[in-house]
N, CA and C atoms as an extended XYZ file, in Angstrom:
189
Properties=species:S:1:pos:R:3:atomname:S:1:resname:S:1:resid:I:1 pbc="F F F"
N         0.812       -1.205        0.000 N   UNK     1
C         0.000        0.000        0.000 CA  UNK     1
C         0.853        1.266        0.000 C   UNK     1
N         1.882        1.089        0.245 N   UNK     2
C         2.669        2.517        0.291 CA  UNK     2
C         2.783        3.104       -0.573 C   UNK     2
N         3.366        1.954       -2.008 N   UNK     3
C         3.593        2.861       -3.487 CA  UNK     3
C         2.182        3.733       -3.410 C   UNK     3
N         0.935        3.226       -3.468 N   UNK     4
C        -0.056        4.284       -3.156 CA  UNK     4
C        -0.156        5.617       -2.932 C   UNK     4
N         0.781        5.876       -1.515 N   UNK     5
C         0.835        7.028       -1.053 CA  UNK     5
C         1.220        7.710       -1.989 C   UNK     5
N         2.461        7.913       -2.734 N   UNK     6
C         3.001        8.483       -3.526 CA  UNK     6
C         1.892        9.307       -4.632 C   UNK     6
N         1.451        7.977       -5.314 N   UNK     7
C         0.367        8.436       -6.535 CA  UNK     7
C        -0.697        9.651       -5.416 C   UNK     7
N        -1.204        9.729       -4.387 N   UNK     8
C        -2.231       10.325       -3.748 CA  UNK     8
C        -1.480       11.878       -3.200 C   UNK     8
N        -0.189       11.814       -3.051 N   UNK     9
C         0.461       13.084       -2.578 CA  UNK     9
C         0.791       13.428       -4.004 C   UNK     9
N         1.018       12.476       -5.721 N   UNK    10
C         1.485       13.541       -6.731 CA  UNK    10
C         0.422       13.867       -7.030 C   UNK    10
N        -1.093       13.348       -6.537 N   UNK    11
C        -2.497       13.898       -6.822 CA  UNK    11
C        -3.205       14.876       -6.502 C   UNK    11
N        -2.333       15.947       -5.063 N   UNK    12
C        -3.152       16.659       -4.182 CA  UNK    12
C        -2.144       17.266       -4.524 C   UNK    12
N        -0.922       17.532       -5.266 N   UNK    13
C        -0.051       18.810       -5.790 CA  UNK    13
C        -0.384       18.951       -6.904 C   UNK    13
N        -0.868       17.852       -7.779 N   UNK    14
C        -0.914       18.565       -9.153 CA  UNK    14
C        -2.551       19.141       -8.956 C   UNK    14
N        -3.039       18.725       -8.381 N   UNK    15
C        -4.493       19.627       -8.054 CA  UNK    15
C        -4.396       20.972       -7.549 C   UNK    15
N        -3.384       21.405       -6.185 N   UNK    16
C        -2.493       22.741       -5.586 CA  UNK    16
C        -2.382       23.156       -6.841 C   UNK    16
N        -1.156       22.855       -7.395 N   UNK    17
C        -0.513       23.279       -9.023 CA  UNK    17
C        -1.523       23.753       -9.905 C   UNK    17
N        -2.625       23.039      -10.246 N   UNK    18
C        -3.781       23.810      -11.075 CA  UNK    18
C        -4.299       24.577      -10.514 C   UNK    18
N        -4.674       24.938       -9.511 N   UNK    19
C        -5.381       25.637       -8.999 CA  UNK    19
C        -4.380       27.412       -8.672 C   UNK    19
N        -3.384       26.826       -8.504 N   UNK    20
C        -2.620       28.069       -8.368 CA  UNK    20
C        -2.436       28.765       -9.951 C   UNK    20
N        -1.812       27.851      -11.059 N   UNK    21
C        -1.753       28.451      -12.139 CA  UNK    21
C        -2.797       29.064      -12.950 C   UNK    21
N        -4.364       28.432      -12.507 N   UNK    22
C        -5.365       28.929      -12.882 CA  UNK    22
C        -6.133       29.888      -12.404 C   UNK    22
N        -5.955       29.885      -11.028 N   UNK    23
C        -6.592       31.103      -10.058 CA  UNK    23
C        -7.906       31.449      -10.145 C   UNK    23
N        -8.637       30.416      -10.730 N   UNK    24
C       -10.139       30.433      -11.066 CA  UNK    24
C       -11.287       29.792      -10.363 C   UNK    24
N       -12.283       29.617      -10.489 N   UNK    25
C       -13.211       29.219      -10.074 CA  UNK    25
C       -13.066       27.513       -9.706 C   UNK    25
N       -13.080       26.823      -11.193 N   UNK    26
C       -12.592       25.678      -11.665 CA  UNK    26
C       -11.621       25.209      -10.922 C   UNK    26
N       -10.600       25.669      -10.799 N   UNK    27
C        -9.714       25.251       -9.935 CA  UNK    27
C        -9.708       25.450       -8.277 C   UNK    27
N       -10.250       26.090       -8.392 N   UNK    28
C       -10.214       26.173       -6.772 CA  UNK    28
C       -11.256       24.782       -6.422 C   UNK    28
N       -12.541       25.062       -7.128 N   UNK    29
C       -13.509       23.896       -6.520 CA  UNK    29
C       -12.785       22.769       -6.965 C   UNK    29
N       -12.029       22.205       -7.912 N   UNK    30
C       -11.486       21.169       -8.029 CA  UNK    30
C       -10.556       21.095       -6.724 C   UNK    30
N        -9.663       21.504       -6.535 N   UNK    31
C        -8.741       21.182       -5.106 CA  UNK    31
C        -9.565       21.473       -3.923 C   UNK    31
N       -10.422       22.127       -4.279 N   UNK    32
C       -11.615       21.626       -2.563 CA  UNK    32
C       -12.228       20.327       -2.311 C   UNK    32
N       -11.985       19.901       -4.035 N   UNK    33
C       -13.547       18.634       -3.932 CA  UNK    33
C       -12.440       17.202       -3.615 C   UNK    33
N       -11.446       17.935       -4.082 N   UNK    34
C       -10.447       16.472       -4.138 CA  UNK    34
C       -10.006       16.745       -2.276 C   UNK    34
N        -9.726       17.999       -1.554 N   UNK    35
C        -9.414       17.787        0.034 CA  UNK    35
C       -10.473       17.688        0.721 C   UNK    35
N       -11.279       17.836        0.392 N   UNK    36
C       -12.825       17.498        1.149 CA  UNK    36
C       -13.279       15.993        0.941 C   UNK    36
N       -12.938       15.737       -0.125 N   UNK    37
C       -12.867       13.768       -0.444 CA  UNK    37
C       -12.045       13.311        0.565 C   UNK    37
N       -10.579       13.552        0.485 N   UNK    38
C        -9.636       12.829        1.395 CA  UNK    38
C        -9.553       13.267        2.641 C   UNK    38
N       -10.293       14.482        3.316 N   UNK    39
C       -10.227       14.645        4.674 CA  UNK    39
C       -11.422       14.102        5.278 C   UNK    39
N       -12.662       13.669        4.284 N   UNK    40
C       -13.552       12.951        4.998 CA  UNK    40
C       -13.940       11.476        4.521 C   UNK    40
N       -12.523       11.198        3.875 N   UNK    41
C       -12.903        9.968        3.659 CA  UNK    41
C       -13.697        9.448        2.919 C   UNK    41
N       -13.383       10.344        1.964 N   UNK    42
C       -14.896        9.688        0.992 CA  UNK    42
C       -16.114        9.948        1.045 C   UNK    42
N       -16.667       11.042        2.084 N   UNK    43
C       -18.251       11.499        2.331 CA  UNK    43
C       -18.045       12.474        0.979 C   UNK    43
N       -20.039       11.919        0.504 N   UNK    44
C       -20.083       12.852       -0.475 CA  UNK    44
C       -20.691       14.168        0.189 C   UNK    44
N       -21.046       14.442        0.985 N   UNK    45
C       -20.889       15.747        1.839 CA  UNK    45
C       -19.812       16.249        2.081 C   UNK    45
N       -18.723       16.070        2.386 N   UNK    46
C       -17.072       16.213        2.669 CA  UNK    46
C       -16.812       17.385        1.122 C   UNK    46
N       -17.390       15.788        0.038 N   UNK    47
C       -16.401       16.247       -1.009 CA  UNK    47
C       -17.297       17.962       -1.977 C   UNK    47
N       -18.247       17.469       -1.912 N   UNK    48
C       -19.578       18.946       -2.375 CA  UNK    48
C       -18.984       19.902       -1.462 C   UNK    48
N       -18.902       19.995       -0.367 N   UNK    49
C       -18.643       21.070        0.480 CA  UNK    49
C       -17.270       21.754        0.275 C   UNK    49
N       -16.427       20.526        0.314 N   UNK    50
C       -15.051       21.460       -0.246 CA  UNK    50
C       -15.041       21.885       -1.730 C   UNK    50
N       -15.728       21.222       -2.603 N   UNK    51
C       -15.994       21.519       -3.767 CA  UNK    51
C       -16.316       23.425       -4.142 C   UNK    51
N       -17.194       23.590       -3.232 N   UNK    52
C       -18.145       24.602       -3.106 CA  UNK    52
C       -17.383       25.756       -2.376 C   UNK    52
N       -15.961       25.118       -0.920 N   UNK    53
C       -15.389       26.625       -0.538 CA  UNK    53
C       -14.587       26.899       -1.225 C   UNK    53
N       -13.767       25.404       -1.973 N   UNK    54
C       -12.815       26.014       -2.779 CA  UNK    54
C       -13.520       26.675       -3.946 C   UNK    54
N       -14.840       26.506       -4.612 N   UNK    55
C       -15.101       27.641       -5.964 CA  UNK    55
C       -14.724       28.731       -5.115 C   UNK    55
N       -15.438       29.096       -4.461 N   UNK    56
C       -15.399       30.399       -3.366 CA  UNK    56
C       -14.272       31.150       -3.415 C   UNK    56
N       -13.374       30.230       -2.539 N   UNK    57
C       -12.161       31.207       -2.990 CA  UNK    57
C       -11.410       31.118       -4.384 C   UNK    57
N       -11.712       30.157       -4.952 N   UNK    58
C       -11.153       30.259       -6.499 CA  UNK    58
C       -11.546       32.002       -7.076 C   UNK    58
N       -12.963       31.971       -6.828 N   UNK    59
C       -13.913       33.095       -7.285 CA  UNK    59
C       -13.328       34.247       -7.017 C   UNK    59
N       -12.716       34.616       -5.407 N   UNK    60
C       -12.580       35.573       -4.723 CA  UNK    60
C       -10.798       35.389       -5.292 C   UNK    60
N       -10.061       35.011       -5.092 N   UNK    61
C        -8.798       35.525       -5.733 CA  UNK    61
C        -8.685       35.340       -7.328 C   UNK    61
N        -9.729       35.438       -8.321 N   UNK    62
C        -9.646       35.633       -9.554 CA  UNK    62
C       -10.171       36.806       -9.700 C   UNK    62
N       -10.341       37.657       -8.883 N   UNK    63
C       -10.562       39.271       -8.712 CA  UNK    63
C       -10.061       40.085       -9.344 C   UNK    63
């Protein structure tokens, strides 16, 4: 299970990485929906919700 880890930490930077180079909406809710997945484990409440703060601030620093 370890090689795992790897693929899941180059998954939550290249999500950071888009989201920074894009500074958009899109990206932000994408790296919310993907840390709201893995901080709750898979709730689809977890993952909508981070989905939804990261648009938020995607929204608010594409100002």
């Amino acid at each position: 299970m370890k090689p795992f880890r790897r693929f899941k930490f180059a998954g939550a930077a290249g999500a950071v990485v888009v989201a920074l180079l894009t500074g958009c909406t899109l990206g932000g809710a994408a790296v919310g929906g993907y840390a709201g997945n893995k901080l709750t484990h898979g709730s689809t409440a977890g993952t909508v919700g981070g989905a939804v703060a990261g648009g938020i601030v995607g929204y608010e620093l594409s100002k």
